[in-house]
N, C-alpha and C positions, 0 to 999 in steps of 0.2 A: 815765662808766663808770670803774668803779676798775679796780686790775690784777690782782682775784680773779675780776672777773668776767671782765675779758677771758683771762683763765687756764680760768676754767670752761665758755666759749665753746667756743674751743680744746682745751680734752681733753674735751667731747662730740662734738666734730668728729671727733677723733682716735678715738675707739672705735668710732663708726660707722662712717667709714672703714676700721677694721680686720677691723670685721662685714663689711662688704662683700669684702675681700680676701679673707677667708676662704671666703666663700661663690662667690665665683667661683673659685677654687681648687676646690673640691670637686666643681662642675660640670667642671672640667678632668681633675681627677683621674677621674671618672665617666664621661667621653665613650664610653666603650666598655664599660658593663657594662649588660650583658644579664639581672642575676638579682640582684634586692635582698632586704633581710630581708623585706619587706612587700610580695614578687610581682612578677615584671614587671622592666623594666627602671628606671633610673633617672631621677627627673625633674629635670629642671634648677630650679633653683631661685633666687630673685632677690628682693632686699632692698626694701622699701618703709621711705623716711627719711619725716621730719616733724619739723618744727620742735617747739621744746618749750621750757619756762621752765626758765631756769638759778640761779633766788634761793629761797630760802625765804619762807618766809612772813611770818618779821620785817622782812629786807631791803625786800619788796615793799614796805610803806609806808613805808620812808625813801628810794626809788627818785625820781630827780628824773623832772622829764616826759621828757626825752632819754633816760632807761634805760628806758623802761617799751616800748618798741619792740625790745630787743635779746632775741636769742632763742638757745639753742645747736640740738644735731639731735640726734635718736635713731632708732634702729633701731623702726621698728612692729610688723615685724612680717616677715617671711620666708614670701613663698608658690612655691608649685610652679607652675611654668608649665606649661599643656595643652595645649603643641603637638604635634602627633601625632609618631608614635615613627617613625624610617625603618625600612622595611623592604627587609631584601637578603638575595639565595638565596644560602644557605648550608646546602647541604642535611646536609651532618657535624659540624654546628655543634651542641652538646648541647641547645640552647634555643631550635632548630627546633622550626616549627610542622610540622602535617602534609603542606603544600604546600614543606615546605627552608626558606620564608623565618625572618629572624632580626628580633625587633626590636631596634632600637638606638634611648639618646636621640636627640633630637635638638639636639645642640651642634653647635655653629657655632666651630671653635676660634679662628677668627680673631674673630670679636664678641667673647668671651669675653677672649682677648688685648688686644681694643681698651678694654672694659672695664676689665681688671685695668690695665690704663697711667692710665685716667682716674682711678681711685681711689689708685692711687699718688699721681697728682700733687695731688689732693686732698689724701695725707695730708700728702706732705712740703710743700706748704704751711702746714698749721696745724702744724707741728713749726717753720714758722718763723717762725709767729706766737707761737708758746711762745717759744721763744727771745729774740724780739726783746721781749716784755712783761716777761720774767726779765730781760734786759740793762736794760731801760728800769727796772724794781725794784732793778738793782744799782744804778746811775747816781744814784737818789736816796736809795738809803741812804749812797752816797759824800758826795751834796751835803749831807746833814743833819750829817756827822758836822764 
């Protein structure tokens, strides 16, 4: 593996990663709205990653046997989870039903908490695999010179 690829690795990781943060933020930001553009309250929402090919199609055939296994990640795809909404009597609530009750998503802020730490440490991991592949590239543009 060269250090483009272990570069291209590493910032596929990193975007993903950032997809994800983002998107558990907006379930946070969310935990309490009762009334979206599109009806209803809000659905939580959660990233589905997948591995993926980080070389072009020229690379591909100069790839030795040991490259031909390495893979970065991508975002698939972002679905709405269908957990049922809680419902709680609020009868002066404006998005009461006829019985007072209100729905609300259903977030969990501490999952959502626990989540957002995991992709954290995700990310600043591969920021520290950038790092240490950019240091390992200065090191042998030192040694060439």
């Amino acid at each position: 593996m060269d250090f483009m690829t272990a570069l291209d690795i590493g910032a596929s990781a990193l975007t993903a990663e950032r997809t994800n943060m983002n998107i558990i933020s907006m379930n946070l930001a969310n935990a309490k709205t009762t009334r979206t553009a599109e009806g209803g309250p809000y659905r939580r929402k959660t990233t589905i990653m997948a591995a993926t090919e980080v070389d072009g199609p020229f690379s591909k055939q100069m790839e030795s046997a040991l490259d031909r296994e390495l893979r970065g990640v991508r975002v698939m795809n972002v679905v709405r989870d269908q957990r049922p909404f809680k419902r709680m009597y609020e009868p002066g609530h404006p998005d009461a039903d006829q019985q007072g009750f209100v729905s609300y998503p259903d977030i969990n802020v501490v999952e959502e908490m626990a989540n957002l730490m995991t992709a954290q440490r995700g990310y600043e991991a591969n920021v520290t695999t950038v790092d240490t592949v950019k240091a390992m590239y200065s090191k042998a543009l030192e040694i060439g010179r």
